[in-house]
N, C-alpha and C positions, 0 to 999 in steps of 0.2 A: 703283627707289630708294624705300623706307620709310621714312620718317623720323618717329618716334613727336615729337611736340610737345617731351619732355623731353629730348630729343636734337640741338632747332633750335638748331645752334652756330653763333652767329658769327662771323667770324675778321676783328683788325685788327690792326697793326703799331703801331698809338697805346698810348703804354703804360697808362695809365688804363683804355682798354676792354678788352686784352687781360687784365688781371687780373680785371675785371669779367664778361668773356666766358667765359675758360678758366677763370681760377683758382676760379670757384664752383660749377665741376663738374668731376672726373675724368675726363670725355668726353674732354677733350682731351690730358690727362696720360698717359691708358693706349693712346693711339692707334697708339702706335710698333710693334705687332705685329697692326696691325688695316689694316683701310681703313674710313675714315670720312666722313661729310659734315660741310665747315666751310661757310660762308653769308655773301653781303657783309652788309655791315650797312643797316640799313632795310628789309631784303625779307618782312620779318614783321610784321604787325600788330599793335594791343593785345592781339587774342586768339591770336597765334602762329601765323596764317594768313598762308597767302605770298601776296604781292601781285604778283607775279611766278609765270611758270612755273617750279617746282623745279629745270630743267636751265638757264635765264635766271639763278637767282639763286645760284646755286654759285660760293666763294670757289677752294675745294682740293678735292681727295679725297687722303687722307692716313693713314697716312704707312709702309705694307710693300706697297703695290703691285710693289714689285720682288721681292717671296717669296710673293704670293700671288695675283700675276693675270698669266696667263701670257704676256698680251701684252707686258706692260712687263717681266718675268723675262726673258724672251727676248732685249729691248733693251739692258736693264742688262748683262748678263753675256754680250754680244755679242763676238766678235771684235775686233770694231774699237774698243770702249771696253776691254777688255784691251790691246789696245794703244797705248792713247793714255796708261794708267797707267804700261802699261813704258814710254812715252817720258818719260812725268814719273819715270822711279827707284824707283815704287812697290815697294817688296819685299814687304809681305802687305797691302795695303788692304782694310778691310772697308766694307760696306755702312752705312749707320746710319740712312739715311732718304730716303724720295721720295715724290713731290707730281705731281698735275696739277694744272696753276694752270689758270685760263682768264680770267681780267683780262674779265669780260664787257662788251658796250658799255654805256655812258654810266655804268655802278654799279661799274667796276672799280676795286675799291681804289687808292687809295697808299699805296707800302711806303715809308716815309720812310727816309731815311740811315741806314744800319746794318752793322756786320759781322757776316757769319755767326758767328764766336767766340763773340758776346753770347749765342747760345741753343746752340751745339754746342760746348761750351767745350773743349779738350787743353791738355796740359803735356806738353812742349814747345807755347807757344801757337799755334795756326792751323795745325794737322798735319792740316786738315777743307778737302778740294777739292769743289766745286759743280760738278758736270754738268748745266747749260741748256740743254736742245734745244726749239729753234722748232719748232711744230707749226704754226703759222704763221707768214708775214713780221712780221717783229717792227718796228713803224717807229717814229718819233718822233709818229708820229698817233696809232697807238693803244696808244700808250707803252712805249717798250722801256726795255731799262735803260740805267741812267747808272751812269759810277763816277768815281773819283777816284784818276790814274795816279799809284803809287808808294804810295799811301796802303798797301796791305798790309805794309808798315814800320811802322805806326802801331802805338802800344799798345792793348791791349783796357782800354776805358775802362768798359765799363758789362754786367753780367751778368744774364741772368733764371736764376733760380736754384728752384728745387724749396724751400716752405717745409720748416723741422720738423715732422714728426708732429702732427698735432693742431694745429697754426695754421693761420688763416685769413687772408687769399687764400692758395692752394693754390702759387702763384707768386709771385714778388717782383721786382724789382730791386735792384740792386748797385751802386752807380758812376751815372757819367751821361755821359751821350752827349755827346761833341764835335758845337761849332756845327761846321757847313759850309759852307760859302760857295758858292751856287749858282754862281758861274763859275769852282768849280774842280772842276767834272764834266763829262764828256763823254758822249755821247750814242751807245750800239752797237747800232746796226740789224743785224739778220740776217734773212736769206732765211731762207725753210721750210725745217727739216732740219740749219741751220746749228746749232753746237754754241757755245757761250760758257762756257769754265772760270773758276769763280770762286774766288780763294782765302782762305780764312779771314779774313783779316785787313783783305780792302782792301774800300773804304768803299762803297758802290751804292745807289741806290735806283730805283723807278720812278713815275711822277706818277700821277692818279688817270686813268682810261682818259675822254673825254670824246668819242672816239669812235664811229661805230654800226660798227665791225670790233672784233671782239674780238681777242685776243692770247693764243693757246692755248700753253702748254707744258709739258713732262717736264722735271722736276728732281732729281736724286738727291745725296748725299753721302754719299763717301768718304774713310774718315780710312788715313793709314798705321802698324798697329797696331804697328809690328816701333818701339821704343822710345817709344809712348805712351800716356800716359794718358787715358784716358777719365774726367771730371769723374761725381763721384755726386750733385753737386749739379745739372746737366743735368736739364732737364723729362725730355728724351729718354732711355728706359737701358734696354739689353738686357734679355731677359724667356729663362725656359728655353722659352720656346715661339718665339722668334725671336732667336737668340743673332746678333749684329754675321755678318753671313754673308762670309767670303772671296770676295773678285771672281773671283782664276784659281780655274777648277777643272781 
């Protein structure tokens, strides 16, 4: 892992530093046909120096592991997640993004309250499923996710959108996020290997890891393209060199 100084990206869910982090460089914008390093925040110095070991202070790697490393290719476009699609009714789902999180101990972020829609927008809204696989136990210790049942009824209240050409921050928001009310989440632990489908629209988040067990896992999403639109204002957008890839093959 090389990571030139001008490349040390942070990654956080707070929306102030995410526009501060991503939207003042392209790093993050054009990642969708790459694999990239994103980084907790604090693991860098005044002079850009990690205070941490590089593989200790890793947020993501992001975000075409599923079209370009052939371990997770393999995983994605498996058997078993083909049919976990046909059992959702998927008729053409395509690919549009995947992540290894690893929530490292004691620096692992908090992904605060949010729906996937906010940054993977469709019309028809939330046509975007989440495939969460544990690569470890996922527990309430070293913080698994929370959601809010029923919640993916809810409207999309608040968008990160792609600015116009030539404006600065590179990202924006749209709307604003519904309060939530911490005791109307529940809390989903899964063993290693366990799967957790997320759907567009319903509310999750997970607390900041304060843990010494980290919380490793593979995430991808897929949208069902057969009546939807994919948003041009999306951070995330197809490229001719990684066009939305079809799951059956």
């Amino acid at each position: 892992m090389d990571v030139p100084r001008h490349l040390r990206t942070e990654f956080s869910t707070q929306e102030a530093e995410q526009i501060k982090a991503q939207g003042s460089t392209d790093y993050f914008l054009t990642s969708g046909d790459k694999i990239r390093f994103f980084f907790e925040s604090g693991v860098f110095d005044s002079k850009g120096d990690f205070l941490k070991p590089k593989e200790k202070s890793l947020n993501k790697i992001g975000h075409a592991l599923h079209a370009l490393e052939p371990a997770f290719k393999n995983l994605t476009y498996s058997l078993k997640v083909q049919k976990v699609a046909q059992k959702l009714g998927l008729q053409e789902p395509v690919i549009v993004q995947s992540m290894y999180i690893f929530k490292q101990p004691r620096i692992g972020g908090e992904v605060t309250p949010h729906q996937d829609a906010t940054f993977l927008y469709t019309e028809p809204p939330g046509n975007v499923i989440g495939f969460w696989i544990a690569l470890e136990d996922a527990t309430e210790e070293n913080s698994c996710l929370w959601f809010i049942p029923g919640s993916h009824r809810a409207p999309i209240t608040r968008r990160m959108v792609r600015s116009p050409k030539g404006e600065f921050p590179l990202i924006k928001f749209i709307g604003q996020e519904s309060n939530y009310p911490d005791n109307e989440f529940i809390s989903v632990p899964v063993k290693k290997g366990g799967l957790i489908l997320i759907h567009g629209q319903v509310v999750h988040k997970s607390s900041l890891n304060m843990s010494d067990k980290s919380r490793h896992a593979y995430t991808f999403h897929i949208m069902e393209s057969r009546g939807t639109h994919w948003s041009e204002e999306n951070w995330l957008q197809p490229t001719p060199e990684l066009p939305f890839p079809l799951l059956y093959t």
